[in-house]
C-alpha positions in Angstrom: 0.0 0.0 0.0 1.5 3.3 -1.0 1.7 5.9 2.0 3.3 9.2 1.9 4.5 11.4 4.7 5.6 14.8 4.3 7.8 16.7 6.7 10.1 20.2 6.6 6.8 22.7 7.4 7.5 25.7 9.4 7.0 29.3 10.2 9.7 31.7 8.6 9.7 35.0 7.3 9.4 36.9 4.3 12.7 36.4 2.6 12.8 32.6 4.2 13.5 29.0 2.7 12.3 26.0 3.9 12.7 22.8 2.5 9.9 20.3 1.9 10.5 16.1 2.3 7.5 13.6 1.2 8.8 10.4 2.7 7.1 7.3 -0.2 6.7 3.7 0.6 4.9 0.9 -0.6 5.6 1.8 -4.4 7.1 -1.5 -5.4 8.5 -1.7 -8.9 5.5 0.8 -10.4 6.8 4.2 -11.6 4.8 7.2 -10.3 4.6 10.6 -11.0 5.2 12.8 -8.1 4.3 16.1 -6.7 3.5 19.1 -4.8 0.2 20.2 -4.2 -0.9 23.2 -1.8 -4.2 24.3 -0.3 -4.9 27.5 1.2 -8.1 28.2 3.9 -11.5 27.2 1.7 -9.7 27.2 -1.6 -9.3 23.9 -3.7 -6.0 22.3 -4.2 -3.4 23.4 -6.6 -0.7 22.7 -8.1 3.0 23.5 -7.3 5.0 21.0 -9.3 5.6 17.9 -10.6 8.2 15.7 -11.5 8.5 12.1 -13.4 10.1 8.9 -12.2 12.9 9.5 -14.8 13.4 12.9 -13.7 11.3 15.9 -15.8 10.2 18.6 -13.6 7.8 21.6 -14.2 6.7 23.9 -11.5 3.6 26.7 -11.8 4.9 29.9 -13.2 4.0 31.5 -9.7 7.0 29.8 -8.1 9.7 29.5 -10.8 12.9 30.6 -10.2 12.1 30.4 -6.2 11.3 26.7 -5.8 12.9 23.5 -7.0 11.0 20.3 -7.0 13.3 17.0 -7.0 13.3 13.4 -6.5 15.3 10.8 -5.1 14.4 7.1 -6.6 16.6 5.3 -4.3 14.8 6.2 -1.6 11.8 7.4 -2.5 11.9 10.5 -1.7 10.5 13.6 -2.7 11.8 17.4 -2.2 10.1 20.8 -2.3 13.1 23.6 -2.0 11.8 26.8 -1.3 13.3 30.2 -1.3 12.3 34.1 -1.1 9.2 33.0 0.7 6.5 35.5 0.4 3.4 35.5 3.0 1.3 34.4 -0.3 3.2 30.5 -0.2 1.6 30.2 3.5 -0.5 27.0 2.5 -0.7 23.4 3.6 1.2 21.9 1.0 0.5 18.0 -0.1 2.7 15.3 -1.8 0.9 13.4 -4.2 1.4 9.9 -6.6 0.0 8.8 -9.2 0.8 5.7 -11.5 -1.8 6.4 -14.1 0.7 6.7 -16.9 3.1 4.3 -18.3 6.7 4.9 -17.3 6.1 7.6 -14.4 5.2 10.3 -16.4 3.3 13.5 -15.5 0.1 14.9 -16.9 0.9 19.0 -18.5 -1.5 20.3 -16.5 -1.4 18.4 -13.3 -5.0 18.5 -11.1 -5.9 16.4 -7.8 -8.0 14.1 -9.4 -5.3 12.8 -11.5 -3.4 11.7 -8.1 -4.6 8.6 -6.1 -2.4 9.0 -3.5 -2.0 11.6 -0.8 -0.3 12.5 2.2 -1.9 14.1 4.9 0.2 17.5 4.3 2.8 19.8 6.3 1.8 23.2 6.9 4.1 26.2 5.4 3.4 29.7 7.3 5.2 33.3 6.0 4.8 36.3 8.2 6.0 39.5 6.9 
């Protein structure tokens, strides 16, 4: 059974960088696609980034250039680096999996319902 545990949440300031972990098990020799999702007070879930088992890695425009989404296959492990953190990024932010395509690939346009499995999240909080 595939579980995922995030960790790394914290409160920083403006200007701050935390650094996101999704802890996978249970994914035996199935590729998924990973990724980031976040979820702010009565707003749906959405997107931060993605990145296939063999490596390809796309992030929303909103966080380019401040946040790197990575992946270690050996042990299953997925990263969220974030930097210049603005109050805006204060979310609870989800790790997701999906196995839906062939090879571990990622949808363009990732959405929630594409991802069977969830974790139960890690909070992220900016002050300014």
């Amino acid at each position: 059974q595939v579980q995922l545990v995030e960790s790394g949440g914290d409160s920083v300031e403006t200007g701050g960088s935390l650094r996101l972990l999704c802890a996978a098990s249970g994914f035996g020799n199935s590729r998924f696609c990973m990724g980031w999702f976040r979820q702010y007070p009565g707003k749906e879930r959405e997107a931060v980034g993605t990145v296939a088992d063999v490596g390809d890695a796309s992030l929303v425009e909103s966080v380019k250039g401040r946040f790197t989404i990575s992946r270690d296959n050996a042990t299953n492990t997925l990263y969220l680096q974030m930097n210049d953190l603005v109050p805006e990024d204060t979310a609870m932010y989800y790790c997701a999996a999906h196995n839906r395509r062939l090879g571990g690939y990622c949808y363009t346009d990732p959405l929630p319902v594409d991802f069977r499995y969830w974790g139960r999240g890690t909070q992220v909080t900016v002050s300014s």
